[in-house]
N, C-alpha and C positions, 0 to 999 in steps of 0.2 A: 253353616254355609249359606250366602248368602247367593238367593238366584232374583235373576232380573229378568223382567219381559222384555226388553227391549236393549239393543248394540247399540252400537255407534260404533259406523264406518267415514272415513274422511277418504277421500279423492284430493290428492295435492297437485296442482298443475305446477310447470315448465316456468324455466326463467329464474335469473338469479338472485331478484330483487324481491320476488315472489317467494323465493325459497327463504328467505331471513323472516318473511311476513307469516310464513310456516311455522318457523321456530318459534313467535313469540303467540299462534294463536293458540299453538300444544303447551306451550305455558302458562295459558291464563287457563286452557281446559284443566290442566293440570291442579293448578291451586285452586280453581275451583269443585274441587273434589268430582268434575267429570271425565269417565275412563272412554279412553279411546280402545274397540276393540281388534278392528281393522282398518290396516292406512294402506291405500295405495298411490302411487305417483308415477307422474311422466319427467323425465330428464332431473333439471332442479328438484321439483317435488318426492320422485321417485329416490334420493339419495337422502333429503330430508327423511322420508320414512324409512329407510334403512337404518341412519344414527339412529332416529327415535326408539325401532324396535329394540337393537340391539343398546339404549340406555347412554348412548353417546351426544345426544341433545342439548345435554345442559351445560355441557364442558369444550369439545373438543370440536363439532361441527361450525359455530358458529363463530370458529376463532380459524378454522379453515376457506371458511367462505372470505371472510375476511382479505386474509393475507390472500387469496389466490382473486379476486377482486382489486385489491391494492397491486399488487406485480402486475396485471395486465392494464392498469392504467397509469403504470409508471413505465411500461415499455411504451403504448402510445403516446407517454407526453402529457398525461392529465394530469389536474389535480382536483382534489377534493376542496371547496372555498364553501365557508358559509358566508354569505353576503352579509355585512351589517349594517349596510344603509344602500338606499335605493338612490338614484339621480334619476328624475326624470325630463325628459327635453320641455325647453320654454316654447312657447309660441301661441 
C-alpha cells in the first residue's frame, strides 16, 4: 500500500464556462498520473465535482453541459459563429 505525505484538494468555482475549464483541468490531472483527493464547488463548480466523484466526467457531464448551453441559446436567439476573417474599418 502505497501512503503519500501529501492530498490534493481542488476548490471549483461558479459559472458555466468555468465548469467545462473544470472538466478538462481533471483530465489533464488525470493522465498525468495526479490524484485528486478532495473536490469542492460552488454552483457550476459544485456539480462538476459531483460527476467527477461519482466517475461521470468523462462521458455524460460534458455532453450535459452542452446541450443545456445549446437550448438556452437557441431559445434566446444565438448562435455560436466562429469568425473566419476579420474586416476592419478603413480610415
Amino acid at each position: 500500500m502505497l501512503i503519500r505525505k501529501h492530498s490534493i484538494g481542488l476548490v471549483l468555482s461558479g459559472g458555466s464556462v468555468r465548469g467545462l475549464t473544470h472538466i478538462g483541468i481533471l483530465r489533464v490531472l488525470e493522465c498525468e498520473g495526479i490524484p485528486v483527493d478532495y473536490l469542492a464547488g460552488t454552483s457550476m463548480g459544485g456539480l462538476i465535482a459531483a460527476g467527477y466523484a461519482v466517475g461521470m466526467i468523462h462521458q455524460r457531464v460534458p455532453k450535459l453541459i452542452y446541450e443545456n448551453v445549446k437550448s438556452a441559446m437557441d431559445e434566446l436567439g444565438l448562435v455560436l459563429q466562429r469568425k473566419t476573417s476579420r474586416t476592419y474599418p478603413q480610415g
